[in-house]
N, C-alpha and C positions, 0 to 999 in steps of 0.2 A: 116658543118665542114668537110673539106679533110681528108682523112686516116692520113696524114704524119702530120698535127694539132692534129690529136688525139693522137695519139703514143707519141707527146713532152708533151700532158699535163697530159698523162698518167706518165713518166718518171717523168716531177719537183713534180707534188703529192709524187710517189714513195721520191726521195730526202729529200723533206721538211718532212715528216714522220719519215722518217731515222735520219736526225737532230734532230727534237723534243724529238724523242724517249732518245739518245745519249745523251741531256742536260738532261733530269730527271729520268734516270736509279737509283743512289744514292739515290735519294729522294724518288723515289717510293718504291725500297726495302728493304729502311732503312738500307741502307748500310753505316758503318762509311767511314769516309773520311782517307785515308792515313796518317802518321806522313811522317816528312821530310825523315827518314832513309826505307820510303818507305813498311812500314807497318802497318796495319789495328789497327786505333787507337781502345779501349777498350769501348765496349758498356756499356752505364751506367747499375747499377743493379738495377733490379726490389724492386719498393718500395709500391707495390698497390698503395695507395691512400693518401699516407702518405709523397710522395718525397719532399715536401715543407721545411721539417724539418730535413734535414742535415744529411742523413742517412748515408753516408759515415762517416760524423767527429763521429756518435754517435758507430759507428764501429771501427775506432780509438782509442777511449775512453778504449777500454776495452783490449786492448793490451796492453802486460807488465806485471808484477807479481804482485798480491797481498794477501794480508789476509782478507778472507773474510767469512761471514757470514757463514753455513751450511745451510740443510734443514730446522733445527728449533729450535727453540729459547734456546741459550747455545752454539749452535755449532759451531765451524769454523773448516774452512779450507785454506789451501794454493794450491794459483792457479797460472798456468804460461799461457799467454795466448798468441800462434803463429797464426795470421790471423784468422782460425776458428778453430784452435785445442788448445783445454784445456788440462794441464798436474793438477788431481787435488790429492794433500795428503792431506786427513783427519785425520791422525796421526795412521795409521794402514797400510794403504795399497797407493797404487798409481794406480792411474786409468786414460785415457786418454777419453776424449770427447769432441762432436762438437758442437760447439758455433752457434748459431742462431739468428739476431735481427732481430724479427719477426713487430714489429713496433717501435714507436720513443720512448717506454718508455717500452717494455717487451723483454727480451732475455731469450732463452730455451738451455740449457746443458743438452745434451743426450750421454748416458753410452751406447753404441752396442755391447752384448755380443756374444760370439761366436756360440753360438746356434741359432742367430739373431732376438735375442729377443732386447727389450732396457729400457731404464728406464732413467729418468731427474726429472729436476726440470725446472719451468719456475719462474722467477724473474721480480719484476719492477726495473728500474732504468731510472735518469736522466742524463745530465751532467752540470756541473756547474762550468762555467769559464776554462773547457777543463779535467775538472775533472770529474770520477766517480763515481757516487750517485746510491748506488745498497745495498738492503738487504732485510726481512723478512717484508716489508711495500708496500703503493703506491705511485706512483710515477710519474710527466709528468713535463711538459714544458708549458711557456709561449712567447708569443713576439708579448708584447703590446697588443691590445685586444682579440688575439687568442689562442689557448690553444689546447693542447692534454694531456691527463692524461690514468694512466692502474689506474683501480680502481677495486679490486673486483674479477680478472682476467678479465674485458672489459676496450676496448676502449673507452672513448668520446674524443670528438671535439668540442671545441668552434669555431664559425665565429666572424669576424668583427661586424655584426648584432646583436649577441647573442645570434645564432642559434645553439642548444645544439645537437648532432649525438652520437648515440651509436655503434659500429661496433660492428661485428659477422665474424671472418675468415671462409672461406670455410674449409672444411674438408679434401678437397681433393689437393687443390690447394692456398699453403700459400699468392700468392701473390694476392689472388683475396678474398676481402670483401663486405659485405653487410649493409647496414647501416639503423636506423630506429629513431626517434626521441628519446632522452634522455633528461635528468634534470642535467645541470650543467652551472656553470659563477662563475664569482668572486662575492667574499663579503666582508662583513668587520667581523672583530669581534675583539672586544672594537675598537684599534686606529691603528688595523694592518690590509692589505688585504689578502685574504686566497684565495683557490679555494675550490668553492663543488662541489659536485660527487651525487647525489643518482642512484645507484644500485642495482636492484635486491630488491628495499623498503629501503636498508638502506643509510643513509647519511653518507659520508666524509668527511675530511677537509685536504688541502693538503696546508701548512705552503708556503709562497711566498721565494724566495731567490734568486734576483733579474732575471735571464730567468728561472731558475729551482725550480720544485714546490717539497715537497714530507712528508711525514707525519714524524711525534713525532718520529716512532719507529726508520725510517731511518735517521734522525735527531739525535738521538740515537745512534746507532747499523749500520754501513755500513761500505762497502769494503773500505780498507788503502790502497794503492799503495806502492811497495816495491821497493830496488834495484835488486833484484834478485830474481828466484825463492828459492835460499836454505835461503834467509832473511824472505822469505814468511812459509820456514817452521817453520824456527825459532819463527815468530812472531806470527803465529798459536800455538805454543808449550805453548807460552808466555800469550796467553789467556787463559787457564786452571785454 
């Protein structure tokens, strides 16, 4: 091969490289794609291992006021809830904190005081029919043979198979879990379907209700949704 043959097929290499490169930039760096007005559409948010189950709508769910539970059993409070800021009156004081759904059936309310210390609580809850299912209980979801429930403070996960998963969050890094086999599926009990859970040696039962699972006490005892936050404090006052 002549110099002046080498030099062209050195150059279309060059090109077709160029090109290649140029078609899957976006796709290699996991770049979103532009909206029409020509800005950088929103990258989904991180759901660990959990994305399957509608983590956005279960983030939804909890916006808006309502009257809800306390830390324990007697208590409520009135909660106002903007994206991830809580406004919460217990009937003494008013306090602001930030809301966390850490998977498809546990949210954590964390108080950051000014010394930068902090202090929460962490809750189960479902949603059921676009509604809030949240209080002093356990709580998960179904859809059709699969399942996720907070049982205990863990995770399980049913499969299609009947393959029962216990998660364990990292310590360090919320959106990343660890998983090892657990004991959990549906059952019967007399002429109704239930979910179990066993945890830690003890067994649950988490009442069916048609995609949302969640126990007696939340069945019971759960967050009301309100018109407003000052109907939220009212209706707080109103459980006394």
């Amino acid at each position: 091969m002549n110099k002046l043959a080498i030099v062209l097929s050195l150059v279309a290499a060059s090109n077709l490289a160029a090109c290649k490169k140029k078609e899957g930039d976006g796709a290699a760096s996991g770049a979103t794609k532009p909206t029409e007005s020509g800005e950088p559409a929103a990258k989904p948010v991180p759901s660990g291992p959990f994305g399957a189950w509608d983590m956005d709508g279960r983030k939804a769910a909890f916006q808006g006021a309502f009257v809800a539970p306390g830390g324990s059993i007697g208590q409520w409070e009135a909660w106002n809830v903007e994206g991830t800021k809580v406004t919460i009156w217990d009937g003494t004081k008013e306090q602001t904190a930030e809301l966390e759904i850490t998977s498809p059936c546990e949210a954590s309310i964390t108080i950051k005081s000014a010394d930068g210390s902090s202090s929460g609580t962490v809750s189960h809850f479902t949603v059921e029919g676009g509604k809030l299912m949240t209080g002093l209980g356990n709580a998960g979801s179904r859809n059709g043979a699969t399942a996720v429930a907070c049982v205990s403070n863990k995770v399980v996960t049913l499969d299609a198979s009947g393959a029962c998963l216990e998660w364990e969050q990292d310590m360090f890094e919320k959106t990343k879990y660890k998983s090892g086999p657990g004991k959990c599926g549906f059952a019967k009990d007399g002429d109704k379907e239930v979910f179990k859970a066993t945890v830690n040696g003890s067994e649950s039962t988490l009442e069916i209700h048609g995609d949302a699972m969640y126990s007696t006490q939340i069945a019971q005892t759960h967050a009301e949704k309100v018109a407003d936050f000052a109907a939220a404090k009212a209706g707080r006052d109103a459980k006394k």
